[in-house]
C-alpha positions, 0 to 999 in steps of 0.5 A: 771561396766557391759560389754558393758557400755564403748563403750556406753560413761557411764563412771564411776568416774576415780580411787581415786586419792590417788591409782591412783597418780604416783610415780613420776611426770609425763611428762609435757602436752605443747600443740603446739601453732599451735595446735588450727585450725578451723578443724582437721583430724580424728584420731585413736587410740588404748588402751590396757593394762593387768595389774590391771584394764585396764577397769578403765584406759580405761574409764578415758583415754576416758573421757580425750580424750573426751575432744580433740576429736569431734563425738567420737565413741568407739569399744566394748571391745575385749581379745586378746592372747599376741603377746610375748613370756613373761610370761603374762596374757591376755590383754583388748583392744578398739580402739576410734576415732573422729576428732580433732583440736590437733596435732598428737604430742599433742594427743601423749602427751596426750598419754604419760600422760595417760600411766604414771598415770596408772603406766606404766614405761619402760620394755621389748617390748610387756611386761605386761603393765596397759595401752598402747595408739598408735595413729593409724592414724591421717588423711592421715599424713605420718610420720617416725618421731623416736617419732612419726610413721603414720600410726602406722608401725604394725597397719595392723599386729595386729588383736586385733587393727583391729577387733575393728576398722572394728566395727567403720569404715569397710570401712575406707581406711588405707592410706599407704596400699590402703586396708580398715581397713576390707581388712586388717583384713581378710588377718591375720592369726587367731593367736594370738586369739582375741574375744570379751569381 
């Protein structure tokens, strides 16, 4: 796929269902009952991940939230430097937004879901993954739920979930900061490097 086409929704088919099948079963998706409402908030959400093909998770991570999420809107893809001591290759990462009439525990299980199908399976914090999915924020919702934090407690540390979202919303106000998403950016150091892909 040539650069540029996943921020453009042209999607190829997910992996073969055979390479991309789990070792084991995956976390059960239960949607809450009072998931359905007549509108929802946006919600805001970073994908990263630098083991196999994080491309190709991306682009099926994409279509499932497609699925959930109104006026989607996608970042170009950036390269980032690991923000770990841990022997690691380089990672892939984008941020995707829209709004949408699920829970913010729905979206995390959806989360959850993704990141399991991609092999993902505990390790050391800030460890080499195929596929990392943070709800960033999910309107103005303030939570310090143990499974759940809004807004995303490092969203205003990390370069390499700012810069992509500074290319959708500059101007979109963080809620627990009082700074837009293009303030934010501007006040990080410039280490660990982040540049397009």
């Amino acid at each position: 796929m040539s650069r540029g086409r996943l921020d453009g929704h042209e999607l190829r088919s997910p992996p073969n269902r055979h390479t991309a099948r789990a070792e084991a079963t995956p976390p059960k998706l239960t949607l809450a009952k009072s998931s359905i409402t007549k509108s929802g908030p946006l919600a805001v959400l970073a994908l990263g991940g630098n083991q196999g093909d994080p491309e190709v998770w991306f682009e099926r991570a994409i279509c499932s939230f497609t699925r959930h999420l109104t006026g989607v809107e996608v970042a170009p893809l950036y390269r980032s430097e690991p923000m770990s001591e841990i022997s690691q290759g380089l990672f892939l990462n984008t941020v995707l937004l829209g709004t949408t009439v699920l829970l913010a525990e729905d979206l995390l299980a959806i989360a959850k879901r993704l990141e399991y199908a991609a092999g993902r399976r505990s390790g050391p914090r800030l460890g080499p993954r195929p596929l990392d999915i943070d709800l960033l924020l999910y309107g103005d919702t303030r939570s310090q739920n143990a499974e759940l934090r809004l807004p995303h407690p490092r969203l205003t540390q990390r370069r390499f979930v700012l810069q992509p979202l500074v290319d959708l919303r500059p101007n979109l106000l963080l809620p627990h900061t009082g700074r837009t998403a293009a303030e934010a950016l501007a006040e990080l150091p410039p280490t660990p490097r982040v540049w397009r892909y």
